[in-house]
VOPAVO-839718 format. One line per 8 residues: their letters; for each residue x, y, z of C-alpha. Coordinates in steps of 0.2 Angstrom, whole numbers. Example, Ala and Ser with C-alpha at 12.3 -4.5 7.8 and 13.67 -1.06 7.14 Angstrom:
as) 62:-22:39 ~ 68:-5:36
This chain:
xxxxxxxx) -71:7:42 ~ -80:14:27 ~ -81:24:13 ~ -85:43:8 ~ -90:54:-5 ~ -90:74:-1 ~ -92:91:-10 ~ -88:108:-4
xxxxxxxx) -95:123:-17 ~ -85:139:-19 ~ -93:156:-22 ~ -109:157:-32 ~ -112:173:-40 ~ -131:171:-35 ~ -128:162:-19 ~ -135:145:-26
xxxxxxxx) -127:129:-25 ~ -133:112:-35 ~ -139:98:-26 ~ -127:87:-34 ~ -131:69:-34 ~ -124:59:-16 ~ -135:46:-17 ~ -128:38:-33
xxxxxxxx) -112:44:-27 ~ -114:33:-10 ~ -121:16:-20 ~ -105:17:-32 ~ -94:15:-15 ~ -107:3:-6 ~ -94:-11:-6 ~ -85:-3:7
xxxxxxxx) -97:0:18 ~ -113:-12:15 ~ -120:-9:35 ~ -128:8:33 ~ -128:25:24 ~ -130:44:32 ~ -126:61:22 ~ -127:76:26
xxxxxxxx) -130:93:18 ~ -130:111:23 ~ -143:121:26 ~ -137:132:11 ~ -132:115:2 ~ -113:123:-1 ~ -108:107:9 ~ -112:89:9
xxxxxxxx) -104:75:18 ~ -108:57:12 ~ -102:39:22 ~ -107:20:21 ~ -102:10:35 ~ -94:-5:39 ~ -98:-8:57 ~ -85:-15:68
xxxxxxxx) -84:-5:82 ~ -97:2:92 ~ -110:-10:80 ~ -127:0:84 ~ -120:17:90 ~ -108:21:76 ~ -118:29:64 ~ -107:45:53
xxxxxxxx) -110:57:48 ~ -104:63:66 ~ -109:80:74 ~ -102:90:88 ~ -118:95:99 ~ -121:114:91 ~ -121:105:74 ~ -107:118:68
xxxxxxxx) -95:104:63 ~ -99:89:54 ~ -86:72:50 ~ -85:57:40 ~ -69:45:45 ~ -62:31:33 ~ -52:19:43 ~ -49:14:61
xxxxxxxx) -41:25:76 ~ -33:18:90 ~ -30:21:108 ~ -47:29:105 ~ -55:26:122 ~ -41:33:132 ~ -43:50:121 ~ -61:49:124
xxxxxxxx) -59:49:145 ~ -46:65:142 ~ -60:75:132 ~ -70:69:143 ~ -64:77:158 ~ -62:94:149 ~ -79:93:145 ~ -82:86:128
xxxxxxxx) -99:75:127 ~ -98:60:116 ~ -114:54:107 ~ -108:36:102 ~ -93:24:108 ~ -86:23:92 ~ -65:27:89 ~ -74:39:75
xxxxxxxx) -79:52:86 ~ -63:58:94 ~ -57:65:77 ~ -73:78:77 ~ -69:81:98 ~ -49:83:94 ~ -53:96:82 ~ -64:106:92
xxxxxxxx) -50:105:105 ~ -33:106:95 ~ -40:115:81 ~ -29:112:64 ~ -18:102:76 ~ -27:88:80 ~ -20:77:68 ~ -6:74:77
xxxxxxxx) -17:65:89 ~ -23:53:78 ~ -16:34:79 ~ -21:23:66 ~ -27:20:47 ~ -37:34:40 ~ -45:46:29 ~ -58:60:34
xxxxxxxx) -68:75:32 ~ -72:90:43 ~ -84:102:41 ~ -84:118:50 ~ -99:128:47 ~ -95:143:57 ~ -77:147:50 ~ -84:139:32
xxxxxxxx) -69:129:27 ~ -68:109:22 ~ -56:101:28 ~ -47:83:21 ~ -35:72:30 ~ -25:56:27 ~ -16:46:35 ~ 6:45:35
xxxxxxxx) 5:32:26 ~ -9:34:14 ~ -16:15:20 ~ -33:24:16 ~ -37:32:-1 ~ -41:49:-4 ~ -45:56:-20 ~ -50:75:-24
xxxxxxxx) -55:86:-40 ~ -63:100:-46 ~ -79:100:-56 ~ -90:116:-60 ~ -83:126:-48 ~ -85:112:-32 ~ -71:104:-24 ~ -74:82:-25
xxxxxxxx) -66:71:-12 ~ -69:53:-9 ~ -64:34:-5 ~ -63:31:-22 ~ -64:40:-39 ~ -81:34:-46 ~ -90:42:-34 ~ -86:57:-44
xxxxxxxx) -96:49:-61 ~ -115:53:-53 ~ -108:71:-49 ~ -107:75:-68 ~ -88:75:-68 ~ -81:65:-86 ~ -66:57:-86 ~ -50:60:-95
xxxxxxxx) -33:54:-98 ~ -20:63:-89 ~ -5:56:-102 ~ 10:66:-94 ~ 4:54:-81 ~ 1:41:-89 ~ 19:41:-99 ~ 29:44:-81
xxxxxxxx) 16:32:-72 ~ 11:46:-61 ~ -2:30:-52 ~ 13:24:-43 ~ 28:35:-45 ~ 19:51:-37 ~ 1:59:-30 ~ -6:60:-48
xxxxxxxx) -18:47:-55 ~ -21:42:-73 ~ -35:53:-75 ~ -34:73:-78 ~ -37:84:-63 ~ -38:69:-51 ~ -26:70:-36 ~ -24:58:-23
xxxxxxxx) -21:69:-5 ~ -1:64:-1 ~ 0:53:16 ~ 4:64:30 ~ -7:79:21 ~ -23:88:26 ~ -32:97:11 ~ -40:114:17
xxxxxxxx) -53:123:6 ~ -61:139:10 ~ -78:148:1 ~ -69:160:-7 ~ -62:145:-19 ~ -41:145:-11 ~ -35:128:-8 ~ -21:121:2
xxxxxxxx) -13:105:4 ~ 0:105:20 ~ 10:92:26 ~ 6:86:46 ~ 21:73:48 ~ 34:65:39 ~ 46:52:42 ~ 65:55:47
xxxxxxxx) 80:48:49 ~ 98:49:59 ~ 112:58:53 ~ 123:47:44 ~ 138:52:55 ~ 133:51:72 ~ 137:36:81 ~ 123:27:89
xxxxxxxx) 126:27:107 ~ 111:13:113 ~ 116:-5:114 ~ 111:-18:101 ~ 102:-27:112 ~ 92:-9:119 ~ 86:-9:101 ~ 81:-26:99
xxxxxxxx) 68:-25:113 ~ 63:-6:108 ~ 56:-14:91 ~ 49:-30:103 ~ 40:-20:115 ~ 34:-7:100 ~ 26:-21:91 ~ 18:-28:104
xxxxxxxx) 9:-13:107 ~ 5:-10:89 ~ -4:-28:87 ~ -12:-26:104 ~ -24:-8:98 ~ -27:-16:82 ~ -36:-32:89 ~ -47:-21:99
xxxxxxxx) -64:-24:87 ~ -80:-29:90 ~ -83:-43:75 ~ -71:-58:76 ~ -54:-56:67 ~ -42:-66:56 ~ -24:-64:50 ~ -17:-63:32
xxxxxxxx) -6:-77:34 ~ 8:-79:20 ~ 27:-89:22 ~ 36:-74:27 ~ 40:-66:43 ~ 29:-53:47 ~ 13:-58:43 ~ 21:-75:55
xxxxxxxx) 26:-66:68 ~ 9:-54:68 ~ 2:-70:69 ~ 11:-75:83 ~ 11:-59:95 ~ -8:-59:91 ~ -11:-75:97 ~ 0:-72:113
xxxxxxxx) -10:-57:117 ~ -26:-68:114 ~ -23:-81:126 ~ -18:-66:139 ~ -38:-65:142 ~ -41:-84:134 ~ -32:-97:137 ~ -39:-106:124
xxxxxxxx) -43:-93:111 ~ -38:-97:91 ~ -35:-85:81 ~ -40:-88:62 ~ -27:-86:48 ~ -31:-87:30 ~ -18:-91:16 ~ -17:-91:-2
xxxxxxxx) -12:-108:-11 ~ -5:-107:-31 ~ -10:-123:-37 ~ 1:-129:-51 ~ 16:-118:-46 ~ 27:-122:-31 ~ 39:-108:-35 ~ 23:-97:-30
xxxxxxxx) 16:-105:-17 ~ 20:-103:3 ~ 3:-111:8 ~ 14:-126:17 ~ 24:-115:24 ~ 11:-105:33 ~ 2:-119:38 ~ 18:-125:48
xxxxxxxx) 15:-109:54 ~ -1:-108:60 ~ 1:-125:68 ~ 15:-118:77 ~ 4:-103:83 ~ -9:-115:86 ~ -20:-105:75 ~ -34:-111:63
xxxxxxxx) -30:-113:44 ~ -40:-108:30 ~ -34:-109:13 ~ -40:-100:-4 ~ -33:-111:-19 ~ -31:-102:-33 ~ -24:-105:-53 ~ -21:-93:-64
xxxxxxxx) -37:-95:-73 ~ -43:-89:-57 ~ -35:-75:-58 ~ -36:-70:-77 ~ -54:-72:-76 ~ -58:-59:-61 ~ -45:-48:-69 ~ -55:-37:-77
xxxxxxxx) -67:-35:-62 ~ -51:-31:-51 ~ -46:-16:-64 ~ -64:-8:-58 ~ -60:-8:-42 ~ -41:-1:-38 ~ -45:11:-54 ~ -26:11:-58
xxxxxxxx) -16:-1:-71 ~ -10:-17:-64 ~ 7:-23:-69 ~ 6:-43:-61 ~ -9:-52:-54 ~ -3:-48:-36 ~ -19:-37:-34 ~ -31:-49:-41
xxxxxxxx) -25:-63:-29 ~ -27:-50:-13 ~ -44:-47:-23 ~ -50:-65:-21 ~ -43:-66:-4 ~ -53:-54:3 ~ -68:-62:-5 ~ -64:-78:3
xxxxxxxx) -62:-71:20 ~ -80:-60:18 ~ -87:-76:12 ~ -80:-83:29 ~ -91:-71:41 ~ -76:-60:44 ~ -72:-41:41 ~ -58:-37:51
xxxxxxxx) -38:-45:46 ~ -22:-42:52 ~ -9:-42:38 ~ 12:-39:38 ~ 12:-22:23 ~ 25:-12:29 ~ 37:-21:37 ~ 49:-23:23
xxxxxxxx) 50:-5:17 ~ 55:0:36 ~ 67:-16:40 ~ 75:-16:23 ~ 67:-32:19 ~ 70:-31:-2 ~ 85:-34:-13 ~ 84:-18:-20
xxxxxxxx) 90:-9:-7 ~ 105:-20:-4 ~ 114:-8:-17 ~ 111:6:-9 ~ 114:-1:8 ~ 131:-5:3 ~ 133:11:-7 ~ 141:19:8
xxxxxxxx) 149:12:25 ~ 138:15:40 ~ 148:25:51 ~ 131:25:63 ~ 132:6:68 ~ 136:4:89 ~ 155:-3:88 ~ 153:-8:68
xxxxxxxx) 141:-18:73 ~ 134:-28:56 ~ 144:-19:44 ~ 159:-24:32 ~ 175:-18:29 ~ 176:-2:17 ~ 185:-13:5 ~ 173:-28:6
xxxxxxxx) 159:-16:5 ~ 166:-10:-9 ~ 169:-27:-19 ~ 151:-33:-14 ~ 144:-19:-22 ~ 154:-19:-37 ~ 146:-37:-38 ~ 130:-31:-33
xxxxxxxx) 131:-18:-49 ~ 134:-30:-60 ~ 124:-47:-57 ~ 116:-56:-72 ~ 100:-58:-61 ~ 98:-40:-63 ~ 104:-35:-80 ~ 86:-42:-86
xxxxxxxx) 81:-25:-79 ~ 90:-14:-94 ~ 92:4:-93 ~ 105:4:-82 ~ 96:2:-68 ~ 109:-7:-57 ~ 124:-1:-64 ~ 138:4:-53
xxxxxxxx) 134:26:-49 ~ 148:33:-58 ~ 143:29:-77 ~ 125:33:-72 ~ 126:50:-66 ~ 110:57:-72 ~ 99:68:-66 ~ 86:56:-56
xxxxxxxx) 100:47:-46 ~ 112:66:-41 ~ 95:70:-35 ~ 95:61:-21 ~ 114:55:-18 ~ 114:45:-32 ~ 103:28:-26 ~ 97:16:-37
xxxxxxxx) 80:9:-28 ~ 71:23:-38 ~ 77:18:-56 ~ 73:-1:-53 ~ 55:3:-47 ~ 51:14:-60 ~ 58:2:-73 ~ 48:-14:-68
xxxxxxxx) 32:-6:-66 ~ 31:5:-80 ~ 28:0:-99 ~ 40:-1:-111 ~ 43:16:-121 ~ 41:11:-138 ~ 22:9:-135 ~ 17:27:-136
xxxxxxxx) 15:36:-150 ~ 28:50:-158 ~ 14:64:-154 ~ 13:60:-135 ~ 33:58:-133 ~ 35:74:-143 ~ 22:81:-131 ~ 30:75:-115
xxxxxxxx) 47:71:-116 ~ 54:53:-117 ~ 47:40:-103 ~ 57:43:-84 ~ 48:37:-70 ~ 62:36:-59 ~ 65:56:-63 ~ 44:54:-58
xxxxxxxx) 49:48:-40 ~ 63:59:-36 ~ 53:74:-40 ~ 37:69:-31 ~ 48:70:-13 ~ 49:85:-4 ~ 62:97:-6 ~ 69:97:11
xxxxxxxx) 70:76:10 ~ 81:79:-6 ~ 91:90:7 ~ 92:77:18 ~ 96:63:6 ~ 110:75:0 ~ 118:79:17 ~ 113:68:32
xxxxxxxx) 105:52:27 ~ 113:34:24 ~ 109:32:5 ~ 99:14:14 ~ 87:29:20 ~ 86:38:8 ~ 80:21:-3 ~ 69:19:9
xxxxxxxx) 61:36:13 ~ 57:37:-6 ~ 51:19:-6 ~ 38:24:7 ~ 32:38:-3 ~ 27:32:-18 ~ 29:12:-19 ~ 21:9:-3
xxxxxxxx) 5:21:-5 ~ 3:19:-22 ~ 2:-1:-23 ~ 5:-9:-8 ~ -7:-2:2 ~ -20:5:-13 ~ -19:-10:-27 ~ -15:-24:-16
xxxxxxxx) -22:-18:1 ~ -36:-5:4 ~ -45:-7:-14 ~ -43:-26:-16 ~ -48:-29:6 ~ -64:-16:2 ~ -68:-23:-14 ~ -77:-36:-3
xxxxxxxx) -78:-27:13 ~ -64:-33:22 ~ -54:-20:33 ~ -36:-25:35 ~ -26:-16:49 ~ -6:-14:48 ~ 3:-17:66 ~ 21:-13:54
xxxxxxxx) 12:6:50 ~ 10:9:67 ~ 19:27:66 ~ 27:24:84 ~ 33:9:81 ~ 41:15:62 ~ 49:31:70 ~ 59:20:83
xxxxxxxx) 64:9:69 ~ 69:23:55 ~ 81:30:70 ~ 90:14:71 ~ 108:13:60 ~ 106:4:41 ~ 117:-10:51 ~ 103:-18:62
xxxxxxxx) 91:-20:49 ~ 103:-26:35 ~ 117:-35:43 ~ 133:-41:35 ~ 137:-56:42 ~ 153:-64:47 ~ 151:-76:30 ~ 148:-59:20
xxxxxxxx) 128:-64:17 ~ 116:-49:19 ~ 105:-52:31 ~ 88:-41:27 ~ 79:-38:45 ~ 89:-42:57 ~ 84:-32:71 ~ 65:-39:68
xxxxxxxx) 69:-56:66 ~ 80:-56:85 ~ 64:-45:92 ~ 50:-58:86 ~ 61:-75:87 ~ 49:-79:103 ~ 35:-79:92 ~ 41:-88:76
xxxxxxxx) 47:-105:70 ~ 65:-110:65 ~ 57:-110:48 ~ 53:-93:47 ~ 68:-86:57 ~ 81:-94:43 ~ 71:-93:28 ~ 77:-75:16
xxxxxxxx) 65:-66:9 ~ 54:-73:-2 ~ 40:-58:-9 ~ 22:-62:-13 ~ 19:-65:-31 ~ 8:-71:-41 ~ 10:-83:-56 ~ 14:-76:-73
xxxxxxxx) 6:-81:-89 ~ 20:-89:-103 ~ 9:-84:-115 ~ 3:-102:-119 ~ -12:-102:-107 ~ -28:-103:-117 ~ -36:-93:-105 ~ -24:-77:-106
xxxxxxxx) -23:-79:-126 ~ -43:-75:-125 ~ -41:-61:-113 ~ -28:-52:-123 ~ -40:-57:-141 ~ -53:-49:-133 ~ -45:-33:-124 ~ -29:-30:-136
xxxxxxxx) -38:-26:-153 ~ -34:-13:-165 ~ -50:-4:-160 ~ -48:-2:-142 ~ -29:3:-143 ~ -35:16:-156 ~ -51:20:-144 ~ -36:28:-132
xxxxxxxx) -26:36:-142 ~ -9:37:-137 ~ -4:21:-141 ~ 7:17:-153 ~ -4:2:-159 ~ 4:-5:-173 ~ 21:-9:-161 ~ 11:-14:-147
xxxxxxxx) 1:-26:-158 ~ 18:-33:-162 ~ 22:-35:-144 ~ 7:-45:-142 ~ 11:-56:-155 ~ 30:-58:-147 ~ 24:-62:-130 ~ 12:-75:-138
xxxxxxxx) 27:-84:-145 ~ 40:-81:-130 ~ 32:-78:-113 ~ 39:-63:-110 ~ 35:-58:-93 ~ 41:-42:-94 ~ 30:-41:-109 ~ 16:-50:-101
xxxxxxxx) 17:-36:-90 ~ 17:-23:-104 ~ 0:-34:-108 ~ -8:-30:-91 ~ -4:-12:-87 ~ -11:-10:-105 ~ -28:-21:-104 ~ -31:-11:-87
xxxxxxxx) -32:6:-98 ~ -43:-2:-111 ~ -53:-7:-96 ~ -53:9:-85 ~ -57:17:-104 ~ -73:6:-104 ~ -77:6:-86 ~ -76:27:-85
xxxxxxxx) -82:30:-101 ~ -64:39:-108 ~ -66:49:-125 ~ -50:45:-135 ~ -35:57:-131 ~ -33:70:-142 ~ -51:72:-145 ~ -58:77:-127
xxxxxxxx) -62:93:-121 ~ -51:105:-107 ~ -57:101:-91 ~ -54:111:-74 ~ -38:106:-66 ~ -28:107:-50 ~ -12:112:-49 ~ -2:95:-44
């Protein structure tokens, strides 16, 4: 685990390339890795690969940047790799001489081996860098899911990549707003970020650059899914132990460290039952190991709090228990420091309490947790994708196995369309499909998991001003999302997927990388130096469970409930309470403000001023002055979320030193 800053230099007229400055670079990323630095630099300087390390496996040997043994290629790799050893015995035997134990070194191997084709051998979380001297090409890679970040530009003719995007500041690169972004909420709906020309590499992509300046970003894996008309032919209870056995083996690789490890440990299921599989495996070689889980307690809000909950849990597993307790002073007041290092708008204080988590479990002596991300957007485990589960019969399902009749179906999601609880929404976003034929739902068959995303996450319209809307069109994040997905998914969504997939494919691409696994995982765990590993990513473990029918993972029962992850909860029952087995899914929030608190009042005087919504420039500040004053009096929480995606500009303004739109200059860009 680490962090990494690189530059690659196209053609110079006069074969000359700056020494840009990596050493700055490396000390604004020295969070992730406080253990030790290395860089290296070509001998013609077009090239430079910086890395600081966290150090958990291989502690003394692991030093990057890594070099095969003529020197002709050089790595820096973010993240962790599994099943490392057994690749490293099968280079071995075909020759390949290892200089250090560490799961790092296979990458550099595999690529001398498979060429562009050794991604495909890679098991794990992970970003990296390859340099290959002799055929003079750069080469960036990310994992399928995008659990690690990687950002890249182009500055003065060099190609940028890093962890994080203020490692770019100390190589002379000047921020800017990005607002065609910034309108759509590029940050979370697709691969932009809120800053011109700033890209993040698309999970399940590798970026290659040559010297002559071309640049291509090609995608290595994706997920798939059953054709919607093909019944399944395995048994239920084939299935059931595929995900158990899968799951297994996806906890066992990520306890391999050598640093002790902990378990983010929350009321739900997954992060329960990685508790409780890890502690089994434990005790395989210990009877008496204990696993250490830490939790997060909402003091003054039991609507928010699980922290009982887990700790029944953790009793269960007979695990130890350690618990952060945290108000929502806490939070406010580290929410600015949070902004700095997710560099991307936060729309709840989700992030901040994973933020102070992480702190917690640093502060503790450990660096290495297991956490549950993932599971839901593969088992169905949100209410969102009820509608579009039940917008089609599953035709898949063994026997009819979970499912409805077609005219039950039909009533519930007539219901479903229509409920009060989300009408708070607005704009449509559950509304039955037919009055709501627009162009980001006939995209892809019509769902609705899109529209709702897009609409809670996204500011409200009116706070832009008529220059910028003129400029780029009326607000449409869900139009964002449709059109970040690859063509030939849209294909499939169209033709072959259940529409429960086709929620989910698109949930997986942009939800999931964008906040899940950037706000609330990789940026708030390596804020503090914390590496979390995610047993539910496990890419063998999520192609098994995408090829099983939309039935096994939401199942109508017999009462006409919805039962979100089924087929998880009957493969982990052995590991789990009774508790946990029965309990519906509950998602991790944090408190909101009502608007009454003292401390959110000073935050919003002192960040949502005149001045500083002037200072950005496209914001229609009079109306969102207004706003403020209206979520003051009501408590809003859609506009306390309006209120925090705002305050994170004004802070990312000040942090990166932002010139106020309309008045900066034309940078270089890349063509999204």
């Amino acid at each position: 685990m680490c962090g990494f800053c690189s530059y690659f230099h196209f053609d110079s007229s006069d074969n000359e390339f700056l020494n840009l400055d990596l050493d700055t670079a490396l000390q604004y990323i020295h969070h992730r890795g406080p253990d030790s630095q290395g860089k290296y630099v070509s001998p013609n300087s077009r090239c430079a690969l910086g890395h600081v390390r966290l150090s958990i496996i291989d502690l003394a040997g692991g030093q990057q940047p890594l070099s095969n043994a003529s020197g002709s290629i050089q790595s820096v790799v973010n993240g962790e790799l599994y099943d490392f050893e057994r690749i490293r015995e099968e280079l071995q035997a075909k020759g390949h001489v290892f200089s250090t134990k560490s799961d790092s070194e296979i990458a550099l191997h595999l690529y001398e081996e498979y060429d562009l084709s050794f991604l495909q051998h890679l098991r794990g979380e992970f970003a990296l860098n390859i340099y290959d001297a002799k055929k003079d090409r750069f080469i960036a890679a990310r994992d399928r899911f995008g659990i690690k970040p990687l950002y890249y530009t182009i500055y003065n003719n060099t190609l940028l990549v890093g962890s994080e995007i203020k490692s770019f500041i100390p190589m002379g690169w000047k921020a800017e707003w990005d607002i065609d972004s910034i309108v759509n909420n590029g940050p979370v709906t697709d691969m932009r970020t809120c800053f011109k020309g700033v890209y993040k590499l698309p999970p399940g992509h590798y970026l290659i650059a040559t010297s002559s300046g071309s640049i291509e970003v090609r995608p290595y894996w994706d997920a798939d899914y059953p054709d919607k008309n093909i019944k399944e032919t395995r048994t239920v209870e084939e299935m059931v132990k595929g995900v158990h056995d899968r799951l297994l083996e996806a906890v066992r690789h990520r306890l391999r460290a050598d640093v002790p490890l902990g378990v983010y440990l929350s009321g739900g299921i997954d992060s329960s039952c990685i508790a409780g599989i890890a502690s089994k495996i434990l005790r395989e070689t210990n009877p008496n190991a204990k696993l250490r889980t830490f939790s997060i307690s909402f003091t003054g809000s039991d609507r928010h709090d699980e922290s009982d909950i887990a700790e029944r849990t953790a009793k269960f597993c007979d695990a130890e228990f350690e618990k952060l307790s945290l108000t929502e002073d806490d939070l406010l007041a580290r929410f600015e420091e949070s902004v700095w290092y997710v560099e991307q708008p936060q729309f709840n204080l989700n992030g901040v309490a994973k933020f102070l988590l992480s702190e917690f479990v640093r502060d503790q002596g450990y660096k290495v947790v297991l956490t549950g991300e993932g599971s839901d957007e593969h088992f169905g485990g949100y209410a969102f994708f009820h509608g579009d589960y039940l917008r089609e019969p599953d035709n898949a399902s063994p026997d009819g196995f979970g499912t409805c009749s077609n005219e039950e179906r039909a009533a519930k999601f007539k219901l479903f369309g229509n409920q009060d609880e989300f009408d708070k929404y607005g704009k449509d976003a559950f509304k039955d499909y037919k009055d709501n034929l627009n162009t980001n739902r006939r995209m892809v068959n019509n769902i609705s998991t899109h529209t709702m995303l897009g609409t809670v996450v996204s500011i409200n319209d009116e706070c832009y001003k008529d220059t910028v809307l003129s400029q780029c069109g009326a607000p449409n994040p869900a139009l964002a999302m449709a059109e970040s997905i690859d063509g030939i998914a849209r294909y499939k969504a169209q033709t072959k997927w259940h529409p429960l997939h086709t929620a989910m494919y698109i949930e997986n691409h942009t939800f999931l990388p964008n906040c899940l696994c950037n706000l609330l995982g990789d940026r708030s765990e390596m804020a503090h130096s914390i590496e979390a590993r995610t047993p539910f990513l496990d890419h063998y473990l999520c192609e098994y469970v995408n090829n099983l029918p939309p039935s096994l993972k939401i199942k109508c029962e017999a009462d006409g409930t919805l039962n979100e992850k089924w087929v998880l909860k009957e493969a982990v029952k052995p590991y789990i309470t009774k508790e946990i087995y029965n309990r519906t899914k509950h998602p991790f929030l944090a408190p909101s403000s009502e608007g009454r608190n003292p401390v959110v009042v000073n935050l919003l005087d002192k960040l949502i001023t005149k001045e500083n919504l002037d200072k950005l420039g496209w914001v229609n500040s009079e109306k969102f002055l207004e706003s403020k004053g209206l979520y003051l009096e009501s408590g809003d929480l859609f506009l306390f979320r309006d209120m925090l995606i705002m305050m994170s500009y004004i802070i990312l303004a000040e942090r990166f030193n932002i010139a106020t739109w309309g008045n900066s200059s034309i940078v270089e860009t890349v063509a999204r």
